[in-house]
BADREN-391501 format. One record per residue (C-alpha): x, y, z. Coordinates in Angstrom, 2 decimals. Last residue first. Layout:
<nodes>
+---------+---------+---------+
:       X :       Y :       Z :
+---------+---------+---------+
:       X :       Y :       Z :
...
+---------+---------+---------+
</nodes>
This chain:
<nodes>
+---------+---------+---------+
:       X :       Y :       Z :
+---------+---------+---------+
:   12.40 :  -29.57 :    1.45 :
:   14.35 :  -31.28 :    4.07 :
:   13.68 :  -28.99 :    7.13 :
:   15.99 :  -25.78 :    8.29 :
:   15.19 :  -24.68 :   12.03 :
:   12.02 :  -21.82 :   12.40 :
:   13.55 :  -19.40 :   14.78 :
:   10.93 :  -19.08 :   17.90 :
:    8.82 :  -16.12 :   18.25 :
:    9.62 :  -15.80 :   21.94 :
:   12.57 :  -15.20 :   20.55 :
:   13.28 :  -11.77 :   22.44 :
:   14.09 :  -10.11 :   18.56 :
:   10.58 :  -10.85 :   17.86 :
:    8.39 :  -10.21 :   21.05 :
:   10.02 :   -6.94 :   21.21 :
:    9.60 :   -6.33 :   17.45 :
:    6.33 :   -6.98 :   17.20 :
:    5.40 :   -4.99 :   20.33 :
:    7.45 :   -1.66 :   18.64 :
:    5.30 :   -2.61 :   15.18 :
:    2.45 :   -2.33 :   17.12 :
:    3.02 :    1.18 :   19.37 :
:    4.42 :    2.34 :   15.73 :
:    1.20 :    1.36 :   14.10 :
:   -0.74 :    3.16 :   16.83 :
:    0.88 :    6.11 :   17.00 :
:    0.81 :    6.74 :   13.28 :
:   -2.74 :    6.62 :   12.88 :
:   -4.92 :    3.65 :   11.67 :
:   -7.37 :    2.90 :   14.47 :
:   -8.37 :    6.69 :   13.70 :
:   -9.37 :    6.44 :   10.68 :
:  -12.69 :    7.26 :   11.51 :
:  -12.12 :   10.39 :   12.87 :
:  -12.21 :   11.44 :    9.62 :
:  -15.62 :   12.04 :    9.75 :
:  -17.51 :   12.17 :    6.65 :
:  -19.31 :   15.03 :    5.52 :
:  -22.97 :   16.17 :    6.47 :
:  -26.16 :   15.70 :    4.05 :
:  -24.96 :   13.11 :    1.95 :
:  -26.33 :   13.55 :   -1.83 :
:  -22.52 :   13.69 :   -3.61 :
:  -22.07 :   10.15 :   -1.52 :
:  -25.24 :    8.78 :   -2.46 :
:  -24.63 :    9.51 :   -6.31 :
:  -21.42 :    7.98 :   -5.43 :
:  -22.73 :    5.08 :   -4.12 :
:  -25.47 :    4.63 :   -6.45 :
:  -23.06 :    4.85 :   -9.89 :
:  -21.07 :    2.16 :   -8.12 :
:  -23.28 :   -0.01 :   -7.60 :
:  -25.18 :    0.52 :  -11.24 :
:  -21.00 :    0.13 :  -13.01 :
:  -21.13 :   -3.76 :  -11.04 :
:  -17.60 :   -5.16 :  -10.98 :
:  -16.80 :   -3.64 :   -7.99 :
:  -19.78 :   -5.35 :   -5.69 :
:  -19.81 :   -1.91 :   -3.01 :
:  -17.75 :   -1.39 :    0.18 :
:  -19.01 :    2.18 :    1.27 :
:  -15.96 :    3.88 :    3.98 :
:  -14.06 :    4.46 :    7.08 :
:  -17.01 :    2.07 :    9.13 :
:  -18.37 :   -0.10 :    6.19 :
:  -16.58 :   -3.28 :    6.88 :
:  -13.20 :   -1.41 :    8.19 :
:  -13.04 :    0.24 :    4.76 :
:   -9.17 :   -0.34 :    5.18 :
:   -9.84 :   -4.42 :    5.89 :
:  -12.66 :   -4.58 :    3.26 :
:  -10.14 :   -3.46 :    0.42 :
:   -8.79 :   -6.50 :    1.22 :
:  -10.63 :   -8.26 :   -1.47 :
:  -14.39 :   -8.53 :   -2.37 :
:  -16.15 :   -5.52 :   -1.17 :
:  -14.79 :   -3.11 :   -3.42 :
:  -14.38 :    0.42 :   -2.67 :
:  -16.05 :    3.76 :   -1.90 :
:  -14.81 :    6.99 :    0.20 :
:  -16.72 :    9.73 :    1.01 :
:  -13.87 :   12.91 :    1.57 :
:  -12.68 :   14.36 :    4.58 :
:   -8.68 :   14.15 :    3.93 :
:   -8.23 :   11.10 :    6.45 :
:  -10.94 :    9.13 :    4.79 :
:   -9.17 :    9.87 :    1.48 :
:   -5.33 :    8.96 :    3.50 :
:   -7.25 :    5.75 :    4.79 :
:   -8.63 :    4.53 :    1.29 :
:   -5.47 :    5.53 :   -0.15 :
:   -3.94 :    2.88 :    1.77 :
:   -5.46 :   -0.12 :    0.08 :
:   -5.39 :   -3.12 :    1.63 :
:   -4.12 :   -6.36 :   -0.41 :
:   -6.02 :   -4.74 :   -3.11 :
:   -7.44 :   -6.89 :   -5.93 :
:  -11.14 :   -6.39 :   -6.77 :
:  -10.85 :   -2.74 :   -6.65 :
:  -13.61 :   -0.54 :   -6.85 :
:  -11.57 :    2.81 :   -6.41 :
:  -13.92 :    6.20 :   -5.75 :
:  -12.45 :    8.87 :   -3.08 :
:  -15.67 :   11.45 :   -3.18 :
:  -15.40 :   15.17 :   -3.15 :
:  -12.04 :   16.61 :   -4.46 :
:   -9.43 :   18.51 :   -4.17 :
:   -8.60 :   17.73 :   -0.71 :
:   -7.23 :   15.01 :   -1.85 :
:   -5.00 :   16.44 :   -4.30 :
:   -3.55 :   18.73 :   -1.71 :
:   -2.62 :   15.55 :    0.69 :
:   -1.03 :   14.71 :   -3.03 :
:    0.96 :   17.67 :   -4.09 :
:    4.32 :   16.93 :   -1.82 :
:    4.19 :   13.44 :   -2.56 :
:    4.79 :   14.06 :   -6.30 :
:    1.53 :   13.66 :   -8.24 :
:    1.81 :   11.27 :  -11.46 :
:   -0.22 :   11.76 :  -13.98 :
:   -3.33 :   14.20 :  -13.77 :
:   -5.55 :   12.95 :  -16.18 :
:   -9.00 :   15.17 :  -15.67 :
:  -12.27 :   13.53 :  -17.30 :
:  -16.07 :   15.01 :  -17.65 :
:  -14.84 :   16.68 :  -20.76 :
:  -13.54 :   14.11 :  -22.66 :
:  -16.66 :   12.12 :  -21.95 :
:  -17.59 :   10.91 :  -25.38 :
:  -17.63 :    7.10 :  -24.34 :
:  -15.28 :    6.64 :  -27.02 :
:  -13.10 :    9.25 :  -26.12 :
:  -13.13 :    8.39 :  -22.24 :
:  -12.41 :    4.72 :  -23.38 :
:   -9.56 :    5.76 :  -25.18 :
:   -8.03 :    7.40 :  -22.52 :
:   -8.35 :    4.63 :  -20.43 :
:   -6.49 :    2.67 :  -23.15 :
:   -3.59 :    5.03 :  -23.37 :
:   -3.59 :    5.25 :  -19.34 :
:   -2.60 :    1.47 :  -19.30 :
:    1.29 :    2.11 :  -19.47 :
:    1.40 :    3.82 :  -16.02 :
:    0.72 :    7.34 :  -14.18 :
:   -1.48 :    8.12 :  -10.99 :
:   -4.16 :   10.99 :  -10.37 :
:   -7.37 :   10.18 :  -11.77 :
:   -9.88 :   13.02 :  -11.61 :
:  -13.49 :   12.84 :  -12.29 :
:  -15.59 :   15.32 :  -12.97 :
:  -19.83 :   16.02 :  -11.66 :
:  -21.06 :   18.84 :  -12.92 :
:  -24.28 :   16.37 :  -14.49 :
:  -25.08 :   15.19 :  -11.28 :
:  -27.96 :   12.84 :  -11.62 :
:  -27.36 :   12.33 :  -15.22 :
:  -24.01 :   12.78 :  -14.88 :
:  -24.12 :    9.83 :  -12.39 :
:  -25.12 :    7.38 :  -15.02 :
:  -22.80 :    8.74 :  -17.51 :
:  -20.03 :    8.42 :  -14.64 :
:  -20.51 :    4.23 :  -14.05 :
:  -18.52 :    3.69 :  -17.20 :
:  -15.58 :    5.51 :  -16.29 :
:  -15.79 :    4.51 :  -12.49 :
:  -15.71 :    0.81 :  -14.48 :
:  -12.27 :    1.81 :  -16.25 :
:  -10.69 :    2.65 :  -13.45 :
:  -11.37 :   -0.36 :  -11.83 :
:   -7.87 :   -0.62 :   -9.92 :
:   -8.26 :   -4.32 :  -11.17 :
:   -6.26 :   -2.88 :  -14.29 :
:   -3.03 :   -3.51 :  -12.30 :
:   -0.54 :   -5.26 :  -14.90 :
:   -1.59 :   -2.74 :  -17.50 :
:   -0.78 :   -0.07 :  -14.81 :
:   -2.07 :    3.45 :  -13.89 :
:   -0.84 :    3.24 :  -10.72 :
:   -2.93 :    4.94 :   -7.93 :
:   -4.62 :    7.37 :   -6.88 :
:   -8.96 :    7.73 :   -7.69 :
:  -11.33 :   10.86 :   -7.18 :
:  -14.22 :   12.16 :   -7.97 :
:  -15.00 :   16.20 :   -7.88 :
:  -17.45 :   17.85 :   -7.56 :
:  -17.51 :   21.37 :   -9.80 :
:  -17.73 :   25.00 :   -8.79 :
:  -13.97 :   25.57 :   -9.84 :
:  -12.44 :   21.80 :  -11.15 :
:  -10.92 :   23.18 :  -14.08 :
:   -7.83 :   21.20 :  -13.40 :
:   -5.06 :   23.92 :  -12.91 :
:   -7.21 :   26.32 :  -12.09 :
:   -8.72 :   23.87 :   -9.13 :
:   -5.23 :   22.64 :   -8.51 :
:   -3.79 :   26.43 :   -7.71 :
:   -6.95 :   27.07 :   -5.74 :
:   -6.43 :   24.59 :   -3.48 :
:   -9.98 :   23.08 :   -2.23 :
:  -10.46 :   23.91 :    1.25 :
:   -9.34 :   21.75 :    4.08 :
:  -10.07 :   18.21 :    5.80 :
:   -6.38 :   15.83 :    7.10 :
:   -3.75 :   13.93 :    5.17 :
:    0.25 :   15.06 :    6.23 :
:   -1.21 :   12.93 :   10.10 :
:    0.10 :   10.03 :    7.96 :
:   -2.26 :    6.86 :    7.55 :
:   -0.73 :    3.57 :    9.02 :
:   -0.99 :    0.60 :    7.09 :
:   -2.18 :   -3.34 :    8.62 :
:   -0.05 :   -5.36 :   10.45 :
:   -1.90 :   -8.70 :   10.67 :
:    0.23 :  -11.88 :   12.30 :
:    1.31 :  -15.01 :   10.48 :
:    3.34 :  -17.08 :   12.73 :
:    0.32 :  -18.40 :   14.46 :
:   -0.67 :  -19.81 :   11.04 :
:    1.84 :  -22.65 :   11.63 :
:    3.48 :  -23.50 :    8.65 :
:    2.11 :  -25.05 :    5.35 :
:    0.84 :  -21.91 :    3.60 :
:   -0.65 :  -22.47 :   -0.22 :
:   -4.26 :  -21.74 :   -0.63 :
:   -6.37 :  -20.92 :    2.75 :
:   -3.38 :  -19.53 :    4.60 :
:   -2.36 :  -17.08 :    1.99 :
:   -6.02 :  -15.96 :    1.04 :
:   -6.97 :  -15.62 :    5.20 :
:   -3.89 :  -13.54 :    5.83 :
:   -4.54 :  -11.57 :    3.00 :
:   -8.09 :  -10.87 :    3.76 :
:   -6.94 :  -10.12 :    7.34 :
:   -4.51 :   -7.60 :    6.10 :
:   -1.38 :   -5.78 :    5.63 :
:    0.25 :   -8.96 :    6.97 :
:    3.60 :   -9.93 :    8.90 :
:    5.40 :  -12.73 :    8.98 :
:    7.42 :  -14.24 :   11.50 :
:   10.25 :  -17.06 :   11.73 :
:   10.49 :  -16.86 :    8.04 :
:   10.89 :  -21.14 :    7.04 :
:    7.30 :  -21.27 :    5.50 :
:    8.47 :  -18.20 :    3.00 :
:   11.60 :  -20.27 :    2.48 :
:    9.55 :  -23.26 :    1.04 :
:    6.76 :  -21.21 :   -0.79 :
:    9.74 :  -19.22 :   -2.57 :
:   11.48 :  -22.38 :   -3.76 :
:    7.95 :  -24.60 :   -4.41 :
:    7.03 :  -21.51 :   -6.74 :
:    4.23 :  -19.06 :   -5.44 :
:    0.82 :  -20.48 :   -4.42 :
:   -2.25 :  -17.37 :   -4.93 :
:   -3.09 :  -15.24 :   -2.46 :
:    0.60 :  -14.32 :   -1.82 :
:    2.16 :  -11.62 :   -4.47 :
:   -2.45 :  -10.25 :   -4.59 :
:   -1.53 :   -8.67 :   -1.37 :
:    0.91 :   -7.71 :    0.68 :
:    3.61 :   -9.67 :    2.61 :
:    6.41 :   -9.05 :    4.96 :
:    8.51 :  -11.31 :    5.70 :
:   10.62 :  -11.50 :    9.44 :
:   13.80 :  -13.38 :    9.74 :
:   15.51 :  -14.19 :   12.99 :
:   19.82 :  -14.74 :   12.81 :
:   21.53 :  -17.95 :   12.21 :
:   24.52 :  -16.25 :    9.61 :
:   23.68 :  -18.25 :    6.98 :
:   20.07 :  -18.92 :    7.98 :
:   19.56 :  -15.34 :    7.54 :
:   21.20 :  -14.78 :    4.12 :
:   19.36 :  -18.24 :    2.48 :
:   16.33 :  -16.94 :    3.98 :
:   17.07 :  -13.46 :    2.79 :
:   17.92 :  -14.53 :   -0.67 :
:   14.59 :  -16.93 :   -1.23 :
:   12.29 :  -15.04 :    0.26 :
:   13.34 :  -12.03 :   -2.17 :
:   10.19 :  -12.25 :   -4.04 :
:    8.43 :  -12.24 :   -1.00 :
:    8.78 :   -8.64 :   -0.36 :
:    9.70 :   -6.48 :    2.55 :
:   12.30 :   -9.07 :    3.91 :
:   13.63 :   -7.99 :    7.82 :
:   16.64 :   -9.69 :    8.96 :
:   17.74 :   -9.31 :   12.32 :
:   20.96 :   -8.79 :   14.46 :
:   22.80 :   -7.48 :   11.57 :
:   26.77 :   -7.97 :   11.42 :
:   28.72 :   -4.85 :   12.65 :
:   32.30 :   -5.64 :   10.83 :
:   30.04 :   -6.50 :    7.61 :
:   28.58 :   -9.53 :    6.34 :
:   24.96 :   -8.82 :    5.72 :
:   25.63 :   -6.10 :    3.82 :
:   28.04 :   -7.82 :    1.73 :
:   26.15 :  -10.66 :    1.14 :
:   23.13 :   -7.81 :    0.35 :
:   25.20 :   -6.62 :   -2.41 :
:   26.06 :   -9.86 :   -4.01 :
:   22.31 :  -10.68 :   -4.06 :
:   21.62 :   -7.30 :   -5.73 :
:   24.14 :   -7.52 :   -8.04 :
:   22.44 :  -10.80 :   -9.41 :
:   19.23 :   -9.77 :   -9.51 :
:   19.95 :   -6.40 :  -11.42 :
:   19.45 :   -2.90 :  -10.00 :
:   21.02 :   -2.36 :   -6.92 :
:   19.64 :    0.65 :   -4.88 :
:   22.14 :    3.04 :   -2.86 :
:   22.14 :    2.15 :    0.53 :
:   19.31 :    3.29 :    3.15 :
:   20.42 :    4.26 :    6.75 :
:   17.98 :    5.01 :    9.56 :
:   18.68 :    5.30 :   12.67 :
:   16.75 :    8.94 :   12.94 :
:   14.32 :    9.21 :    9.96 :
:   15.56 :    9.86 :    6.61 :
:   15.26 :   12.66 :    4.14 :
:   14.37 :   12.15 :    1.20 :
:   15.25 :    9.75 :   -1.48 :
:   15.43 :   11.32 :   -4.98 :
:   13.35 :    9.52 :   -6.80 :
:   12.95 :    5.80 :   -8.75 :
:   14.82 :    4.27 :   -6.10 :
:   14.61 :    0.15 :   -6.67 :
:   16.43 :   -2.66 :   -5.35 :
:   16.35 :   -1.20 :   -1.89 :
:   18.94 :   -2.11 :    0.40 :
:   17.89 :   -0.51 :    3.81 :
:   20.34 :   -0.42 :    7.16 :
:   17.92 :   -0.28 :   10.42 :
:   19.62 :    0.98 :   13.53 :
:   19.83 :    0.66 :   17.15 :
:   16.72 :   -1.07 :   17.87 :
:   16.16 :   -2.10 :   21.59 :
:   13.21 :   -0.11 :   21.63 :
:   11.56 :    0.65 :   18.70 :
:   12.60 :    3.97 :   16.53 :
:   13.75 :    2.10 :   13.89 :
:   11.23 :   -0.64 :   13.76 :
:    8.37 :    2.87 :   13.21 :
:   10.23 :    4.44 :   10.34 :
:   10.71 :    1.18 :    9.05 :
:    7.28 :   -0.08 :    9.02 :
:    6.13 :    4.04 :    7.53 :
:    8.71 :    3.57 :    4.81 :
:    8.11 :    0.20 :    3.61 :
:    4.25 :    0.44 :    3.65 :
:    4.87 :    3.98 :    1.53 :
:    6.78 :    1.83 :   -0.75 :
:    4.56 :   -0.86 :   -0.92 :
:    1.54 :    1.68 :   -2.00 :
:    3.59 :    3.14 :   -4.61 :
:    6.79 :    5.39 :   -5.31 :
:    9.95 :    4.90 :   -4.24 :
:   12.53 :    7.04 :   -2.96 :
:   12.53 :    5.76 :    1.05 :
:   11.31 :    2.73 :    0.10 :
:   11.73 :    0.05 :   -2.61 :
:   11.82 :   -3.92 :   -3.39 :
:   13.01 :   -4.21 :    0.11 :
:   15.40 :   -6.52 :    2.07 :
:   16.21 :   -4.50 :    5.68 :
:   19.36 :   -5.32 :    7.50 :
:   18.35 :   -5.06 :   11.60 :
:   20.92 :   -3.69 :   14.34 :
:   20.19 :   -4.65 :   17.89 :
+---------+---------+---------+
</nodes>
């Protein structure tokens, strides 16, 4: 069976969804009864890399409307798909329309903080017509249900992220501890985006926990690796707050540096009070280091309630200053063991069950309904 694949980005892209994208298609690809996957990504900010065995990924479409024609033509070729997988919800509305058209399965794919709140009545109403949808999370799962979904929560089944096997203990590189000035220091640590749009990263807070900790620890740095249009303001802060010194910007860390960047540091630090999972909870727990996050969103789900990691109130500066004072205090390091229930094997075991029961229709196609 061949499968066309809806995505906002993947194999290219940068980002938590991204990395979701790749890893789900990696793993539906090599399925059984999967004979390829064909990807139209709207975005590719970087070179895409290699790809996985029956995978194909067309050059990204920029613009709504090309985009739409594109995956018509996708969609309508000599070897028609057998499936349609959406990676976003955004483009509910195009892949139901797509996969009603030519009365094939759908499957959505949703996140985070894009469902937890009602979308429009056009996007809610194809979302409830997807025949499956998966979720990163339980508290996503629970947040969509609980505010907006109509359908049968049956259809709605928990797929959370896979960590790679690329994230795993060893020393500090040399090359990032010149590079950083983090010799004979410890080290905190937060990836990701460094976006206006996504300041419940609590980047900010970590900033105004650290002189609390520097008073405990006062070697202690902290390095945010991640780029975006709300590092001028966290800049700022760390001026104001005099604490130039205690601060490392990275930017943005091409894949091939960040398993390294990890293993950098000491303690993974993001008190989040929007993640829809958080994946580099798993690839810190992976790495060896203490990890801490928020205990309000689905940052739970990744922590696994206290077993990969801390969950701590994220909004509260004293919480976190404790937990990572704790965490630079622990007697013996983390095992990464813990992450475990997260490798590779077993996402692709889950996915590979997905898909059976999918494409065999015992997950029944959803027929059109009057809106």
């Amino acid at each position: 069976m061949r499968v066309l694949a809806l995505v906002t980005d993947a194999f290219g892209g940068n980002g938590g969804i991204a990395r979701y994208n790749r890893d789900f298609l990696t793993a539906l690809a090599a399925a059984p009864g999967i004979e390829n996957v064909t990807v139209l990504p709207r975005l590719t900010p970087q070179p895409t890399e290699a790809l996985p065995p029956g995978v194909h990924q067309e050059v990204a479409v920029y613009g709504q409307l090309r985009y739409s024609i594109a995956a018509a033509r996708a969609a309508c070729r000599t070897q028609k798909p057998s499936a349609l997988f959406c990676g976003h919800i955004h483009l509910a509305p195009l892949a139901t329309a797509l996969a009603r058209l030519m009365r094939i399965p759908l499957w959505l794919q949703v996140h985070g903080i894009d469902v937890w709140t009602p979308p429009s009545r056009q996007v809610r109403w194809c979302a409830e017509r997807a025949d499956l949808i998966t979720s990163v999370s339980r508290y996503t799962r629970h947040r969509m249900i609980g505010s907006w979904w109509g359908g049968d929560p049956a259809r709605i089944r928990v797929l959370p992220n896979t960590v790679s096997d690329k994230f795993a203990p060893g020393p500090k590189p040399a090359t990032l501890c010149e590079r950083y000035g983090l010799a004979g220091k410890k080290v905190l640590l937060t990836v990701s985006r460094l976006a206006t749009s996504e300041r419940y990263k609590g980047h900010d807070l970590v900033i105004k926990a650290l002189p609390k900790i520097l008073q405990q620890h006062p070697g202690v740095l902290y390095l945010i690796v991640g780029d975006g249009d709300d590092e001028p303001r966290l800049r700022a802060l760390v001026a104001s707050m005099d604490l130039i010194a205690h601060v490392r910007f990275a930017g943005g860390v091409a894949g091939s540096e960040l398993a390294e960047h990890y293993r950098a540091a000491d303690v993974f630090v993001m008190p989040s009070t929007g993640e829809g999972f958080g994946i580099v909870f798993l690839e810190a727990a992976a790495s060896g280091l203490h990890v801490i996050g928020g205990n309000v969103d689905g940052s739970l789900d990744a922590l696994r309630n206290g077993t990969v990691g801390e969950p701590i109130d994220p909004r509260d500066t004293n919480a976190i200053a404790a937990a990572v004072c704790r965490a630079l205090e622990a007697p013996t390091p983390p095992n990464p063991s813990s992450v475990e229930a997260f490798s590779q094997s077993h996402f692709s075991h889950h996915v590979a069950a997905l898909a059976e029961e999918f494409l065999d229709c015992k997950v029944p196609i959803v027929p059109i309904r009057a809106c």
